[in-house]
N, C-alpha and C positions, 0 to 999 in steps of 0.2 A: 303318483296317482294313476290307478289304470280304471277308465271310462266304464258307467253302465251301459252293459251292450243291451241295445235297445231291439225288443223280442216282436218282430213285424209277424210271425205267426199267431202269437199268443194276441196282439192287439186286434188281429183281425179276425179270430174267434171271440174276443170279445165283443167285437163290432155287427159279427154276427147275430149272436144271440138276442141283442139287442132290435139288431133287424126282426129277426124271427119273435120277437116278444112282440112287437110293433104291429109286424103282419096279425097275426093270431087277433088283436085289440081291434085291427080296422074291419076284419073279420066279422065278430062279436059284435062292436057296435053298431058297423058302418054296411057288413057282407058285402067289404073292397077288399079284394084280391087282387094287388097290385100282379102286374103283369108285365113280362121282361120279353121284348123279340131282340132275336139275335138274326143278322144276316153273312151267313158265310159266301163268301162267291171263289170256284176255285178247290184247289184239294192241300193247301198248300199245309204240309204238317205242322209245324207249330200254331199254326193257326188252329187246326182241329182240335188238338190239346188244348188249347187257352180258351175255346167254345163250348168244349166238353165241360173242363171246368167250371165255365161260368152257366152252363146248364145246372152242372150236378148241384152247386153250391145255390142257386136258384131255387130247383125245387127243396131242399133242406130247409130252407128257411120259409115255406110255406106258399111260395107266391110261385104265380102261373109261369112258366118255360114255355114259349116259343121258337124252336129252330126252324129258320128258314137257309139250306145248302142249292144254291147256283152252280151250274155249269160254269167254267175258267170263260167259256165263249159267249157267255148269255150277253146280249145288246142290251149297251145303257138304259134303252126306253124302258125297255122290261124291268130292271132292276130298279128304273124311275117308279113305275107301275106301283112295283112291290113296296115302297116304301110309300107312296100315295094312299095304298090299302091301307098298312098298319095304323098311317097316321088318322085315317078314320074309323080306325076297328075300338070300340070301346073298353075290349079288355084289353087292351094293350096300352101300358101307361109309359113303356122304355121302351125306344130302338135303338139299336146298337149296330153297324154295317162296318163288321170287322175288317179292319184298315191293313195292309196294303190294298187296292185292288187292281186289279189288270189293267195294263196300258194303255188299252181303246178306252177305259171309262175317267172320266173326269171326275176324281175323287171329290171335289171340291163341288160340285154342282150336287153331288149327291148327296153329302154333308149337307149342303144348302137346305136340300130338299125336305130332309125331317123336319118336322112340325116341331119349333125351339120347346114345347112346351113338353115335348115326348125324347127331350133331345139329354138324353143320362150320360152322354160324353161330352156335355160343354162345350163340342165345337163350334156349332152354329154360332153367326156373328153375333145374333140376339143377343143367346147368350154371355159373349164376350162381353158385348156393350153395358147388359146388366151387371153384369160381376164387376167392368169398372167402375161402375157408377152404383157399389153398392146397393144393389135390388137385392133385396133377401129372395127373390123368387128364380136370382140366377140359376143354372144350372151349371155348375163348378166341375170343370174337369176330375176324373177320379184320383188318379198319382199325386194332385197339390192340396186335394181333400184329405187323402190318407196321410200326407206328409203334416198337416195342420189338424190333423186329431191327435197323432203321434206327438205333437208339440204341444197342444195342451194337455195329454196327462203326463209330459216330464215337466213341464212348470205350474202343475197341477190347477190349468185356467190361468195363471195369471202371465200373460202374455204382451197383457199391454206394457209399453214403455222397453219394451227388449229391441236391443238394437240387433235385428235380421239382414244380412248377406245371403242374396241369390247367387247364385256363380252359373247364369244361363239367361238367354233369353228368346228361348222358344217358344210360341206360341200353343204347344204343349201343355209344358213344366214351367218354365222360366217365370215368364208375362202373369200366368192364373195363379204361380206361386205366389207369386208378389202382391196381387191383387188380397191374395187371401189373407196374407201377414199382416195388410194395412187395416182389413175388416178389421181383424184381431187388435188393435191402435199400436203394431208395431212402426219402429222404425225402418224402414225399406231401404235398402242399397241393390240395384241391381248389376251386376258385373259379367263381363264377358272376357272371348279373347282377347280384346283390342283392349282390356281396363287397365291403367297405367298403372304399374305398381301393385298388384293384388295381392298380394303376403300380406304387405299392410293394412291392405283394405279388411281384411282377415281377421287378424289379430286384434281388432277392436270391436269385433261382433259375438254377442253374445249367443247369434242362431246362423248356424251357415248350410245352407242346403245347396249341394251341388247338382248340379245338372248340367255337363258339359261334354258328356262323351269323350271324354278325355282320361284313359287309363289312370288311373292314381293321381290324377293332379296336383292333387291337393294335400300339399305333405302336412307332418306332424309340424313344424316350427313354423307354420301359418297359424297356427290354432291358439285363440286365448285360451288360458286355461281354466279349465272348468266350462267352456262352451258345450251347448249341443249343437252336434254336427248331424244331417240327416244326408245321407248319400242316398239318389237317385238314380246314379250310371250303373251301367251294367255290359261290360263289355269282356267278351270270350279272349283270352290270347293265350299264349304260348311262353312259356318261361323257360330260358337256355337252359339245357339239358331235361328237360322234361317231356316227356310224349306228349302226353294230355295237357291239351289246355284249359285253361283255369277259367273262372268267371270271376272278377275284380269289379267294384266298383269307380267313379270319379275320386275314391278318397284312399290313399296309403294308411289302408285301415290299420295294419300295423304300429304305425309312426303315431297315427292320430290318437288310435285309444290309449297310448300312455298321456296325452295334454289333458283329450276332451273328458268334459262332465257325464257325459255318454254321446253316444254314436250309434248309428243304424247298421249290418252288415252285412254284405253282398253274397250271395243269397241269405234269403230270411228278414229281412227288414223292410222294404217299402215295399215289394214286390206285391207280400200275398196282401197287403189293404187297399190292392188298387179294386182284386173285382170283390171284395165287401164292401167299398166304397162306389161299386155298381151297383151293388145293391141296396146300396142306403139310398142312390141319388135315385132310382125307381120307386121307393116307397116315399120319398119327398116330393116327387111327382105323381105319383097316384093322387096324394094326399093335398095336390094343390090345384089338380083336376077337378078332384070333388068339392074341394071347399071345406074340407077338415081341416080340424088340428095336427100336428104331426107331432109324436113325441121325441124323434131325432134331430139331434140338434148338430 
């Protein structure tokens, strides 16, 4: 049996469109123009890439771009400041303060500081706190959203009663994965380094999303079969005899896609639904600002 390879492009133009239908509706009915600020601090390239992106793909879908780029040296207060304005500015219904940031600033205070309501990366505590406690008004991290839309169209919604394996527990991926699986009335295992025995624990899950930073961990004769497998890692290495290093996920994709039912792949699979699932969680926030209905579910 060799696994459906599960198309993270193709979902997250699907995911789009549906953004972009949604905008266009709150438009027409509502004239809400959800609204996306992005805070870059810093020159740091991949960071400008992954902001461009999620500008361009922004305005595509209809809804207002914001870039706000800082100096590497700009003082915390300032960049306090800046996110104090956003969180008053009425077109603006996402901030986003693209993560790492410079070592004088306390990443964490600053996270704090977005308004939970404008907060489309699910870090804030609120947030957390809603998402454990099941509040539909959570705001769900992007990566365990995309990974749990990804899961219900390969078990086409029916989701409850599957026994799910986390392999992480990051306050990330890990922790908001799990939270999300349980919405969905899965069964929840969450496993780490330190979980005794993990092959086994494995092999009796119907759903295994890795998230461990850990090259290939995760071989093929862990896998029941016919599982979906959704690999989250993404880690650059170097294969003996090879110049170029490769990008591999947590999963020996190889080994896995002859067990599993399908599987996700390193590049191309969770990657590009994280910033459509920015943009989904900005027009779920517009949409809960004003007190609409939202058609994204």
């Amino acid at each position: 049996m060799t696994a459906n390879i599960i198309d993270g492009k193709a979902a997250a133009e699907r995911l789009r469109q549906q953004v972009g239908l949604e905008v266009s509706r709150l438009v027409t009915e509502y004239q809400l123009q959800p609204g996306l600020a992005v805070v870059l601090v810093g020159d740091d390239p991949a960071s400008q890439v992954y902001v461009r992106n999620k500008g361009r793909q922004t305005v595509a879908a209809g809804m207002l771009s914001l870039e706000h780029k800082l100096d590497v040296a700009v003082p915390e207060n300032e960049l306090l400041a800046l996110v104090d304005r956003l969180n008053n500015d009425p077109a603006v219904h996402g901030i986003l303060v693209q993560l790492p940031l410079p070592g004088h600033i306390d990443e964490q205070r600053v996270l704090q500081a977005i308004d939970p309501a404008k907060d489309v990366d699910g870090f804030h505590p609120a947030n957390v706190g809603r998402l454990a406690t099941g509040d539909p008004a959570a705001m769900a991290p992007c990566t365990p959203m995309g990974c749990t839309l990804m899961l219900r169209e390969q078990f086409d919604g029916a989701l409850c009663g599957q026994n799910a394996l986390v392999i992480g527990r990051s306050n990330i991926v890990g922790k908001p994965m799990a939270q999300l699986l349980l919405r969905e009335s899965c069964t929840v295992t969450i496993a780490h380094s330190r979980t005794r025995d993990l092959p086994a624990l494995c092999r009796q899950a119907d759903i295994v999303v890795a998230a461990t930073g850990r090259p290939e961990m995760v071989r093929g004769d862990w896998i029941k079969p016919g599982a979906v497998v959704i690999d989250v890692g993404i880690n650059r290495i170097r294969f003996e005899g090879e110049e170029k290093a490769r990008l591999v996920g947590d999963v020996a994709f190889d080994e896995v896609v002859e067990v599993a039912g399908a599987t996700t792949p390193v590049p191309g699979g969770v990657g590009p639904m994280t910033i459509a699932c920015l943009l989904r969680n900005t027009v779920v926030a517009a949409c809960l600002q004003r007190g609409v209905s939202c058609g994204l579910v």
